[in-house]
N, C-alpha and C positions, 0 to 999 in steps of 0.2 A: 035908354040903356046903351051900353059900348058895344062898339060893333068892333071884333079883331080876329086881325088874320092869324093863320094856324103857328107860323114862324112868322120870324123876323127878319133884316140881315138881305144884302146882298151877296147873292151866290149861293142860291136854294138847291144850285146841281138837277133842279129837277126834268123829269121825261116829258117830252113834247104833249100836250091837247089838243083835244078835237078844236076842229075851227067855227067859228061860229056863220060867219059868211066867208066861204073861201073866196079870195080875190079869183078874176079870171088870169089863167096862166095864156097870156100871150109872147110872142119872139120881142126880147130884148135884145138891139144892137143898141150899142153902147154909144154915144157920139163923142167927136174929138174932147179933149181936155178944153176946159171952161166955162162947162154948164151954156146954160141959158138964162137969160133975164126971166121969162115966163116958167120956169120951173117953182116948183112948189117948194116948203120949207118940209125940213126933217127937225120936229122936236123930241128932243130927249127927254124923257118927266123923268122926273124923281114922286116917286111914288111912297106909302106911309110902311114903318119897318115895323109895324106890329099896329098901334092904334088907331083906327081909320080917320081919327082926326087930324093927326099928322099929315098935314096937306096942305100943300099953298093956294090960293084963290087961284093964281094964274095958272095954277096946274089944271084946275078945274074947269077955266076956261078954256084954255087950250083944248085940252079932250074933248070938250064938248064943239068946241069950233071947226076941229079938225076933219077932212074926209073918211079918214080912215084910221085904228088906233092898230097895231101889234102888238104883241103882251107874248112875254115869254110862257103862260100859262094863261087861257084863255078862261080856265075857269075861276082861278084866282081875283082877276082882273073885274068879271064881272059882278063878283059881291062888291068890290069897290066902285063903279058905275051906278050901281041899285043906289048905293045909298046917296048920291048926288045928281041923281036921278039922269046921268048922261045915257045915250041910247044910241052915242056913234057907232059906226059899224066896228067889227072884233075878226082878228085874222091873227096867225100865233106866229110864231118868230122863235124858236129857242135853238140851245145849242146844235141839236143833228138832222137842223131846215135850217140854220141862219146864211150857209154860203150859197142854197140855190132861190131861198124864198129871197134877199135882198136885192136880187135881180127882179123880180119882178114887184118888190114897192121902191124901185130906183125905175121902173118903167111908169108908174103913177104918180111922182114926184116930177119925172123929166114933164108928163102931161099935164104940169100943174097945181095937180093937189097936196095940199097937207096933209104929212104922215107922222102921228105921233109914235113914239114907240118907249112904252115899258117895261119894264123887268117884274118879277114877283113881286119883291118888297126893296127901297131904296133906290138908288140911283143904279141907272142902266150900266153895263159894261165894267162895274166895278164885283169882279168875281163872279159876274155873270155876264150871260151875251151882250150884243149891241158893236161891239168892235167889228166885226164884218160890214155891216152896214152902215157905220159910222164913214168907215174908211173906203169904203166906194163912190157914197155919197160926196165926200170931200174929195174924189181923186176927181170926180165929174162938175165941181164947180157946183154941185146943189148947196144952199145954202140950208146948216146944220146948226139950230140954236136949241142953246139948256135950257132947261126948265128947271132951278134951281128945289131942293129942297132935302128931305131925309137920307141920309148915309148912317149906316150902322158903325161905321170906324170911327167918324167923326164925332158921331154922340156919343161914344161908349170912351172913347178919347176927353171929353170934355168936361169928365166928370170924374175920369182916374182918377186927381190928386198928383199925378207923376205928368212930365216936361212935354210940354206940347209946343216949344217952339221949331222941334227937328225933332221927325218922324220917320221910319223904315216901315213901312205898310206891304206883306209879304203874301197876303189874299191867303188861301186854306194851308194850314200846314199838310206836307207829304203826309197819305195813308199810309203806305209803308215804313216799318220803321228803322228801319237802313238807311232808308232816305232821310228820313225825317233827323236822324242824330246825325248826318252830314250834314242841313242845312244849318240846323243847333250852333253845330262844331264851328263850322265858316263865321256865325254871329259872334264869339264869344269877347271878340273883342269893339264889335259896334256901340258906340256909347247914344245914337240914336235911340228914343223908344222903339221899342217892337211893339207892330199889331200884327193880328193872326189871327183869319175864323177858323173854328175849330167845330166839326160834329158833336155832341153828344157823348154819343160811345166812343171817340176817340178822346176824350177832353182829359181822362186818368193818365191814358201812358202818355201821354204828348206833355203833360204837368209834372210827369215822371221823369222825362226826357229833359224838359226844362230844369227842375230842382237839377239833376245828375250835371247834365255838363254845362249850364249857366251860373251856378252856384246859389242858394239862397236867395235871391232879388226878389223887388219886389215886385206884384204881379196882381191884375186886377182881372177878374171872372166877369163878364158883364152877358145875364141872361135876360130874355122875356122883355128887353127894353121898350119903355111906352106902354105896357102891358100892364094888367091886375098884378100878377106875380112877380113884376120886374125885382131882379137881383144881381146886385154886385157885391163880388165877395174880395175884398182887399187886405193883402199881406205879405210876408216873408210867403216865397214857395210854398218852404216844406209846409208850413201853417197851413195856406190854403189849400194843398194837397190832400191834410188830415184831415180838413175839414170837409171837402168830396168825398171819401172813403164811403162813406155809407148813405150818399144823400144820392135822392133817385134827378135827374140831369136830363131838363128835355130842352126843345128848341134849339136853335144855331145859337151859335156862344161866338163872341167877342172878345179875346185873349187879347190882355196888354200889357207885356212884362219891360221891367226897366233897364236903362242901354249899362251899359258896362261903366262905373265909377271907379277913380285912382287904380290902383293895380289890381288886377284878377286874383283873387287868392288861387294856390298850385292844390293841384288834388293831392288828397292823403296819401298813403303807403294803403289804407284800408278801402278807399274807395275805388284803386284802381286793382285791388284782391278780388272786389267786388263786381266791378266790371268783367274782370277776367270770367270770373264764373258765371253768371249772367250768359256771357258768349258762348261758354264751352253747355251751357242746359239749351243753346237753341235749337239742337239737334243737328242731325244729319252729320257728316264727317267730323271728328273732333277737330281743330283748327291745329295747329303747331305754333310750339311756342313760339319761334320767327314771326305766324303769321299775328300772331297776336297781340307779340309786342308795336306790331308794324299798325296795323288795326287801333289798338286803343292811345298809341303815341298821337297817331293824326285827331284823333277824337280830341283828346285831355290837352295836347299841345306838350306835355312832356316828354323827356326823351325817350327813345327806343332800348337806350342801355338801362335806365334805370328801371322802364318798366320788363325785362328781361333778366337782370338780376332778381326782381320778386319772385319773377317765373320759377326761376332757379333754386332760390333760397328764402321762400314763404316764412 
């Protein structure tokens, strides 16, 4: 029977766990630039994005070879262990311990041993930690080898249907969504594909966000990948939008919309009425019409005059 993790996808965001053997905390002094020959390796695994099969031999090796593994979630980590029956020791590593714990598995690498380190699901340090400890390790001369294997962008990339020779990979779109329709706004002229993991509960307005100031493109949903329920939903926006409306959206999602082809079509006269109102229902001070010609101009890319005479004359 299938063994699978809860999510998929690097960059689970998720809060620290308990440790399972906590390494001893001893004084690291750092030594000059160049490593040591007798230092130990740092592997990076790439770990499986949902199916526990998704695993390379040499991943399994390595874990099992290594002195010591850190896993952004220790308890994650260890249902993957169980089933390949590895029993190396387990110490955690996530986002709000990676800048002081890295000091001390850069004090057990300087002493020689191999240190692997994992993320939840996928490859390390892509939307999730491992960059603190990548880049110490490398400022001190330890030598830092991959462990090649699962990325959720890559697989979910390979299966679009859309251009995979030149890609813009943008890690979680903004929660906020001010932010988020300025980052929108900046792309609209990138002909790059776009990738983007996106939450769940954020996956409506941010497809919302996309149809409005991207225009109709096309756009590939990619849930549950490797999994029983794996789902990818491919189409025009606005299609795939309707087609979300009422459908229940779990696990980390994989967003990959198409770069910008021939010339951008200009927003309507209707959809920038639309926007306007939109802005003036988000509450709090009504906006003025200056500041809102000034506001949806930088959005849409249209001029200030034009969107300002609608103001005026609806």
């Amino acid at each position: 029977m299938r063994q699978n993790l809860h999510q998929y996808g690097e960059g689970g965001r998720k809060k620290g766990a308990g440790e399972d053997r906590p390494i001893r905390e001893e004084p690291f002094n750092p030594p000059a630039r160049g490593g040591s020959e007798t230092a130990g390796t740092l592997y990076v695994v790439a770990t499986p994005i949902g199916n526990l099969e998704v695993i390379t031999l040499r991943a399994i090796r390595i874990l099992k070879e290594v002195r010591l593994i850190a896993a952004e979630d220790t308890r994650r980590t260890r249902i993957l262990l169980a089933k390949y029956g590895i029993s190396t020791p387990l110490t955690s590593l996530y986002d709000q311990n990676e800048a002081k714990k890295s000091g001390l598995l850069i004090a057990r690498l300087l002493k020689g041993e191999d240190v692997a380190y994992v993320s939840d699901a996928g490859t390390p340090g892509i939307s999730d930690p491992g960059y603190i400890l990548v880049r110490e390790a490398v400022s001190l001369g330890i030598r830092v080898a991959p462990v090649p294997g699962a990325s959720a962008l890559i697989a979910a990339l390979s299966v679009s249907g859309l251009p995979m020779d030149s890609f813009l990979f943008l890690g979680f779109l903004p929660s906020k969504s001010t932010r988020r329709r300025q980052l929108l706004t900046s792309l609209r002229e990138e002909k790059r594909t776009l990738i983007f993991y996106e939450s769940p509960h954020r996956l409506l307005a941010s497809m919302n966000d996309i149809a409005e100031l991207l225009g109709d493109r096309e756009v590939v949903v990619s849930r549950e990948m490797t999994k029983v329920y794996e789902e990818f939903l491919r189409g025009p926006a606005g299609d795939v939008l309707n087609g979300l409306a009422n459908a229940t959206i779990r696990g980390e999602v994989t967003l990959i919309v198409a770069g910008r082809s021939g010339e951008a079509p200009e927003c309507s006269d209707v959809e920038i009425t639309r926007r306007c109102e939109q802005l003036r229902r988000e509450g709090g001070e009504e906006p003025s019409r200056r500041d809102l010609a000034e506001r949806i101009a930088q959005e849409t890319g249209v001029s200030r005059r034009r969107v300002y005479k609608l103001l005026l004359f609806p």
